[in-house]
N, C-alpha and C positions, 0 to 999 in steps of 0.2 A: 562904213561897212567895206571887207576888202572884196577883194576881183572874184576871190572863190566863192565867196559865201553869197554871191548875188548871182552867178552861173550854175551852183547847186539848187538855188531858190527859182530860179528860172527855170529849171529841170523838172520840178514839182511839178509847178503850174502845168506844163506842156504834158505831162503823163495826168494828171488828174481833170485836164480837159479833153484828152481823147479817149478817158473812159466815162466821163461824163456823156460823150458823142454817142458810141457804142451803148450805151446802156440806152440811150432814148432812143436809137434806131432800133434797139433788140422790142423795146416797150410798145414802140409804135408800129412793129412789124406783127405781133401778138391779135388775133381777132377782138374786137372789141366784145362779142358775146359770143364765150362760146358755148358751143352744143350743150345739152343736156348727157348724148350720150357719151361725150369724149370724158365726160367726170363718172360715169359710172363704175357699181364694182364689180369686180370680176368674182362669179360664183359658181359652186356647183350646185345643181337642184334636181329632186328627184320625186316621182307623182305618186302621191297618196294612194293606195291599190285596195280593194276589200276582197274578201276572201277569204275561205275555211285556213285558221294559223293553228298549226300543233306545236302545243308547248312542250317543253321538253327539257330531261334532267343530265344532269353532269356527272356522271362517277367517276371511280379510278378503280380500273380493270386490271385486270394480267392475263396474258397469253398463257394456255394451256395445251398439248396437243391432244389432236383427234384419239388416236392412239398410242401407247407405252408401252413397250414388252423390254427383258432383260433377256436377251436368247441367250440358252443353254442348249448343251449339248445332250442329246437320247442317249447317247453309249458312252461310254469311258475308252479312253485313248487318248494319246500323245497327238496334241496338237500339232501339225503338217504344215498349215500355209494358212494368212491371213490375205482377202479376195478384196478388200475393198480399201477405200483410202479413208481416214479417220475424215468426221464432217462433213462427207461429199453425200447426194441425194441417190439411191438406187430405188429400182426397180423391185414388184413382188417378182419373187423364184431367182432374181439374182445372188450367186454363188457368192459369200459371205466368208466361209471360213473351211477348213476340210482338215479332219483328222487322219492318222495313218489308218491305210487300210487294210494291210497285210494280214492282220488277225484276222479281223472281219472276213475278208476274201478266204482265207482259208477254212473258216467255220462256214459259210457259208459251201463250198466243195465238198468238204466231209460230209453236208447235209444232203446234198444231189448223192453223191455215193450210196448212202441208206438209200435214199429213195428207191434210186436204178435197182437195187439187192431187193428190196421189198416187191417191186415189181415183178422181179425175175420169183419171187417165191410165193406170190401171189396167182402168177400164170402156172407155176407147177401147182399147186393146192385146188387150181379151178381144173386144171387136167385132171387128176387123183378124182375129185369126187365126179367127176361125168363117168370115168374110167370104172369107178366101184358102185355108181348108179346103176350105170346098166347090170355089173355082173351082181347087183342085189336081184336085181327083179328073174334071174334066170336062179337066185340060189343058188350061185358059190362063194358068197360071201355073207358074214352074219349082220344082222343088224346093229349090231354092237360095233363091229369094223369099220360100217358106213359113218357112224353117227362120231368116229374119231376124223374121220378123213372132212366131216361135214363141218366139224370143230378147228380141224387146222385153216382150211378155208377162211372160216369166222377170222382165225386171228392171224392172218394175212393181212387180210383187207383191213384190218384195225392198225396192225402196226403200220401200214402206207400210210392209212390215214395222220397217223404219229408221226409219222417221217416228215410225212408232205407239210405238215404245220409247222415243224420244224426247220424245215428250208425256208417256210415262207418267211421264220422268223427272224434268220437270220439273212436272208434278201434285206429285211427290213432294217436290220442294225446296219447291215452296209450300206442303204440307202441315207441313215441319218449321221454316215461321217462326211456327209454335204450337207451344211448348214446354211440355210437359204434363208433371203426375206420376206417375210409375212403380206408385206404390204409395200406399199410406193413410202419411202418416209427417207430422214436424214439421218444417219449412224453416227452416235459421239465416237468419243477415243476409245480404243480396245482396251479391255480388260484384261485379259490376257494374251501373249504373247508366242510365237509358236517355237515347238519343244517343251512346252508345260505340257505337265500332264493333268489332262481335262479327266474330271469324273460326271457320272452322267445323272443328273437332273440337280448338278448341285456348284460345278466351276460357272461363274457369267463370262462369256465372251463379249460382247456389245449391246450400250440400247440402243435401241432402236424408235425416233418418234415421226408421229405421219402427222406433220403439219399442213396435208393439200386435203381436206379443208380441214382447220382449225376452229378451238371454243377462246372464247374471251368471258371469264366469268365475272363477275360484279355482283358488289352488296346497294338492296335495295331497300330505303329506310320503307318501313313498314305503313304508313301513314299514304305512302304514293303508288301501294300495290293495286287500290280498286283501282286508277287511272290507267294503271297497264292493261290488267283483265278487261278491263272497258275496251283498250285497243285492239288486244287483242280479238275485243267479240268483233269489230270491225272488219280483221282483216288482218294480214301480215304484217307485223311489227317490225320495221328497217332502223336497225342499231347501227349507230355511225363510231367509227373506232379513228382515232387519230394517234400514233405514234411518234413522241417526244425526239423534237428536230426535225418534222415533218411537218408541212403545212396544209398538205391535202389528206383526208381521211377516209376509211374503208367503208363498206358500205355491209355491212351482215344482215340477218335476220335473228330474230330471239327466239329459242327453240325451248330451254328448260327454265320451269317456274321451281323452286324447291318446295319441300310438302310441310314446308313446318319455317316458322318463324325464330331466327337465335335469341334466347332471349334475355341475353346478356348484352346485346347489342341495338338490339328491335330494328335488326335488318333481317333481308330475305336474299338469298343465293339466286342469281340469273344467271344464265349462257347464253354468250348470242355465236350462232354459227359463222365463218366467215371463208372465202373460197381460198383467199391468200394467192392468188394466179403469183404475183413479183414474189413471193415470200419475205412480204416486209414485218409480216408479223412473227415470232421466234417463242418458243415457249418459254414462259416466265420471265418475259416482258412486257413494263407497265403500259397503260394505253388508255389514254382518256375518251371515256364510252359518252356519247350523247343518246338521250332514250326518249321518245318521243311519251307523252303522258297526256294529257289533255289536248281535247278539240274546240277551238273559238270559232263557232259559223260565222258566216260575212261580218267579220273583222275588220276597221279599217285601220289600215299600219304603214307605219313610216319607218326608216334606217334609223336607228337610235342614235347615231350623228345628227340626224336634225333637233331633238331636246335641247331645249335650253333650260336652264335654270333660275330664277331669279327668287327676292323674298316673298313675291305673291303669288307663286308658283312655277309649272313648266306651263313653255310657251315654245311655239315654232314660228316662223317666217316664212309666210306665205308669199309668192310670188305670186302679181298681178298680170293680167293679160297686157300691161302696159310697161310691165319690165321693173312695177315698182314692190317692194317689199313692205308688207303688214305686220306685226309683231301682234301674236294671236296665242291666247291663255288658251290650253287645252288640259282635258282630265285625261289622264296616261292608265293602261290598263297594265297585264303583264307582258315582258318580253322576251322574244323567242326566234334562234336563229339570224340574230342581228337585226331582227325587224322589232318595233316599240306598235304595243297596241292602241289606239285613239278612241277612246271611249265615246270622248263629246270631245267639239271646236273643231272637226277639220271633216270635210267628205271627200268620198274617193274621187280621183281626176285632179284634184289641186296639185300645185307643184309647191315645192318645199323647201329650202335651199340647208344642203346638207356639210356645206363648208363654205366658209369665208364671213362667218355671222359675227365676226370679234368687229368687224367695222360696218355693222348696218346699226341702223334705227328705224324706226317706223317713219315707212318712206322713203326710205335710200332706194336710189334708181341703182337697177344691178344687170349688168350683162352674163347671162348663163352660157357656162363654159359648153359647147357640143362634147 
C-alpha cells in the first residue's frame, strides 16, 4: 500500500472517532427521563358556554337609498350656473343649480306695479263711496248713484285681490330659479349643463340620493318567514350587512316585511334599515345580509373549529384538568355565528381544543397556548 493511501486512511479514522466522541457526549449530556411536559403539544382550547344561540340566515342583499328624486326645474329658463360638484354630499336648502332670472325679476315688477295702481284705486273708490254716503242720506244724490260708486268699490277691492295673487305668483317662479336640495343626500352627475335651456317640470337636472340612513333589501325563502315573525314578536330584529372586501359588517334593524309572497320564486321582500354613519354602503351595492331566525335556550356550544370528523361520527377533544386530552363522540346540533351547537357528550365549563388536533390522540399531554 503506498504512503497516500495509508495517510488518507488514517485521516478517516481520526474524523470518524471524534464524531463518534461528540455523539456520546451529546447522548450522555441528554436527561435520561425527560419531563412529561417538555413532550407536550402546543394547543389552542376554548370552554364549552351554554346560552340562548340565535340561529340565523344568509342572504344576498343590495343597497338601496332612503330617498330618490330627479330635481327638475318649477319654471322654464335658461340654465345660469351649476352650485354643486357632481358626487359630493350636500346639505337640505343647499343651492344646487340657478336659472336666469331677468324674466322672472321683471314679471315679477310689472306685478308690484298693478298692485301699487290697484291700491291707489282702491283708496279713491273707498273715498267716493263715504263721500256719496253721506250726501245720500241728506238727498243730493239718487240711490242709483250711490249703488254705482258702491260697485266700483266692489271691484277695486277684487282687482287688488287679483293683483296681489299675481305678485305672489310670480315672487314664486323667482323663488324656483334657485333650485335647492330636498334633503341631506349625494348628487350623481348633472344632466344638464348651464346655458341649456330648462323647461319646467319636464328638463332633469340632477338625482339626487339620501343614503344617511339607508335600506338593504333581500329575498326571504318563504319556509323561514314564521321564524322572523317570531323574532320579530320578541323584539328588535338586528340584521348584520357585510360589504364584499370588508371584513367587519354593519349592524341594521329590519323594518319592512312585504304583504304578499312572489310566487314564482317563494320568496318574500325584506328591508332592513341601516344608519351608514362611514358611508360604506352605496346604493346598488351587493351586501351579504345575516338575519337572525330561530332561538335555541340554554344551548351548549363550541367554535365549530373544535368538530372533528371521523367514520363513527363528530367528536371533540376534551381538555383535562391534568393538561391531558380525551377524544369524545358528541351529537352536533345546528350552527350559528361560528359557534357549533352540542346537543349530547360535552357540558358547559369543559375546555375544548379548537386547533392543533391533526397531532393528538386520546391522551396526548397538550400545553394550552394563553
Amino acid at each position: 500500500m503506498s504512503s497516500k493511501k495509508i495517510l488518507l486512511l488514517l485521516a478517516v479514522l481520526v474524523l470518524v472517532a471524534v464524531g463518534v466522541h461528540f455523539a456520546w457526549r451529546t447522548d450522555s449530556a441528554a436527561p435520561v427521563d425527560a419531563k412529561p411536559a417538555d413532550r407536550a403539544v402546543p394547543v389552542q382550547a376554548a370552554v364549552a358556554r351554554q346560552g340562548d344561540l340565535d340561529l340565523s340566515l344568509t342572504l344576498v342583499g343590495r343597497a338601496e337609498a332612503w330617498s330618490s328624486v330627479t330635481l327638475r326645474a318649477q319654471v322654464s329658463g335658461q340654465l345660469e350656473s351649476l352650485a354643486f360638484q357632481p358626487g359630493s354630499r350636500v346639505k337640505k336648502g343647499q343651492l344646487l343649480a340657478r336659472l336666469d332670472t331677468r324674466l322672472l325679476q321683471a314679471q315679477l315688477d310689472q306685478a308690484r306695479g298693478l298692485v301699487a295702481r290697484d291700491q291707489a284705486q282702491l283708496k279713491k273708490a273707498q273715498a267716493d263711496r263715504e263721500r256719496y254716503a253721506d250726501m245720500l242720506g241728506k238727498g243730493y244724490v239718487s240711490k242709483a248713484d250711490f249703488d254705482t260708486y258702491q260697485a266700483n268699490l266692489a271691484v277695486a277691492q277684487a282687482t287688488l285681490q287679483a293683483d296681489r295673487a299675481a305678485q305672489e305668483l310670480a315672487q314664486a317662479n323667482l323663488d324656483y330659479a334657485w333650485i335647492v336640495a330636498p334633503f341631506d343626500g349625494v348628487t350623481g352627475a348633472p344632466l344638464v349643463w348651464p346655458g341649456a335651456q330648462v323647461s319646467a317640470q319636464t328638463t332633469d337636472i340632477v338625482v339626487l340620493n339620501q343614503v344617511q340612513p339607508i335600506r338593504v333589501a333581500f329575498s326571504l325563502p318563504e319556509a323561514s318567514l314564521g321564524a322572523v315573525r317570531e323574532a320579530l314578536a320578541r323584539g328588535t330584529v338586528t340584521v348584520h350587512a357585510t360589504v364584499p372586501g370588508q371584513s367587519t359588517s354593519l349592524a341594521g334593524t329590519l323594518q319592512f316585511i312585504d304583504n304578499a309572497v312572489d310566487n314564482t320564486t317563494g320568496t318574500i321582500l325584506l328591508k332592513a334599515r341601516f344608519e351608514n354613519p362611514d358611508m360604506r354602503l352605496t346604493p346598488g351595492q351587493f351586501a351579504q345580509v345575516r338575519l337572525p331566525t330561530t332561538r335555541i335556550r340554554n344551548a351548549v356550544s363550541v367554535p365549530v373549529t373544535a368538530l372533528q370528523s371521523s367514520s363513527r361520527g363528530s367528536f371533540v377533544f376534551v381538555v383535562g384538568p391534568d393538561d391531558t386530552v380525551a377524544q369524545r363522540y358528541v351529537t352536533t346540533g345546528p350552527a350559528a355565528g361560528g359557534q357549533q351547537v352540542i346537543a349530547t357528550g360535552l357540558k358547559a365549563g369543559e375546555r375544548v381544543v379548537t386547533e392543533g388536533q391533526m397531532l393528538l390522540v386520546d391522551g396526548t399531554k397538550v400545553r394550552v397556548a394563553s
